[in-house]
C-alpha positions as CSV (number, residue, x, y, z in Angstrom):
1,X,10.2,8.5,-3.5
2,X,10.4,12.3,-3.3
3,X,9.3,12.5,-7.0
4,X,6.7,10.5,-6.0
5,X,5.3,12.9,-3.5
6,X,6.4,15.9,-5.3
7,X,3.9,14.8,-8.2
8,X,1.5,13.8,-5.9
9,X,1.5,17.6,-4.1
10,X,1.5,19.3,-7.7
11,X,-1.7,16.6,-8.1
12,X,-3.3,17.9,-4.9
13,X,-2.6,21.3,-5.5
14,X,-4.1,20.9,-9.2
15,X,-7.2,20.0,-7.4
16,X,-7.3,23.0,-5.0
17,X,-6.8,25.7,-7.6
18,X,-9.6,24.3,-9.4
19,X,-11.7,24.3,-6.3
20,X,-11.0,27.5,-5.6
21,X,-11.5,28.7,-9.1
22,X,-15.0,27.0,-8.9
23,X,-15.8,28.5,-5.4
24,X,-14.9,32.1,-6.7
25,X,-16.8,31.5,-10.1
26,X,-19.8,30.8,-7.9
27,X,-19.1,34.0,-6.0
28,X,-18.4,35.8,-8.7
29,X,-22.5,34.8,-9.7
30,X,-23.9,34.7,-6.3
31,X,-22.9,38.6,-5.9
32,X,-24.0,39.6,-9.9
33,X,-27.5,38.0,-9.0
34,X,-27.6,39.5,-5.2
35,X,-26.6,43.5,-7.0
36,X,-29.3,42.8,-9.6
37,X,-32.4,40.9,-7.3
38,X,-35.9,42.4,-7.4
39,X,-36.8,43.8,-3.5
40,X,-40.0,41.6,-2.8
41,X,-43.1,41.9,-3.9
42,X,-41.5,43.4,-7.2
43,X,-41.7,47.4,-5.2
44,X,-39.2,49.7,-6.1
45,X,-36.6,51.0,-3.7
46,X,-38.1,53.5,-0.9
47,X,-35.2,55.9,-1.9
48,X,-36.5,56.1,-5.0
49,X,-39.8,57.0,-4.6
50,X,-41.2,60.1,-3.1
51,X,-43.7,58.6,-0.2
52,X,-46.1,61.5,0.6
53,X,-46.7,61.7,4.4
54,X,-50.3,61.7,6.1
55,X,-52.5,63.9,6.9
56,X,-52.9,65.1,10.5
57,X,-55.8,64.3,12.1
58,X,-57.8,66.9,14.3
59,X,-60.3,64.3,16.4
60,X,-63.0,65.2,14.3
61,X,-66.0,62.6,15.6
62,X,-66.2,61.0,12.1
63,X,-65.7,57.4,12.0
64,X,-64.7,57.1,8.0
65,X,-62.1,60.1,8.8
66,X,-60.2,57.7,11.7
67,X,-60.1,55.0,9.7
68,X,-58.8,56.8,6.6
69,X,-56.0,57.9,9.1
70,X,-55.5,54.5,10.4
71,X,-55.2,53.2,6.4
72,X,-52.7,56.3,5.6
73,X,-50.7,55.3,8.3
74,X,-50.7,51.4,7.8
75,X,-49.9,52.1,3.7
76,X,-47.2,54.9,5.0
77,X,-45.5,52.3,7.5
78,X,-45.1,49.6,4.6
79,X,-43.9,52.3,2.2
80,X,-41.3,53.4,4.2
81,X,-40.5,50.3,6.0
82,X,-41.1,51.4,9.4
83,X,-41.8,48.4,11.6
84,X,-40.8,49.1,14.9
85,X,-43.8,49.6,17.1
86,X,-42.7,52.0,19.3
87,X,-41.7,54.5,16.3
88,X,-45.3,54.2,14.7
89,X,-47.0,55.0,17.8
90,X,-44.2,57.5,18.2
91,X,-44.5,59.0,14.4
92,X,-48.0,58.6,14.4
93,X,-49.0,60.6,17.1
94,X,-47.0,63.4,15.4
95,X,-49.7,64.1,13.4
96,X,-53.1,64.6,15.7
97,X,-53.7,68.2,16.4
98,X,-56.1,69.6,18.3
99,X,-58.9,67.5,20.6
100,X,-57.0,64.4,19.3
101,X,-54.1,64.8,21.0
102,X,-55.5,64.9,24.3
103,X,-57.0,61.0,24.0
């Protein structure tokens, strides 16, 4: 009887090990694939790349320069991964100068 459940343990605890030798093989891949996966949209790292920063704008009555500022902003938000409204209003109104920033 006690070899009997003596065998039976080492049996049970045959199946563990492997279990766990599966479970960490699997981890073992899960964090290889994780250290080596593409950011999405294929882009490269933002601390790798130099991301120029806008230029101001002045409130200069020209309709094409507002919305190039608007654009340099939007592409300058995704670039560095801002998306927190309150620091792009914040950041963005950093750069008007002169009759702008009194709107």
């Amino acid at each position: 009887m006690i070899n009997d459940m003596s065998e039976d343990f080492r049996a049970t605890l045959d199946v563990v090990r492997n279990e766990i030798a599966d479970v960490n093989t699997k981890l073992s891949l899960t964090m290889r694939a994780m250290a080596n996966q593409v950011p999405v949209g294929g882009a490269v790292p933002v601390t790798k790349v130099k991301v120029l920063e806008p230029k101001p704008f002045c409130g200069v009555r020209d309709a094409k320069a507002l919305e190039n500022f608007i654009f340099d902003f939007e592409q300058y938000f995704k670039a560095t991964n801002i998306v927190i409204k309150e620091a792009k209003v914040t950041l963005t109104t950093m750069y008007l100068c002169k009759d702008a920033k009194l709107w």
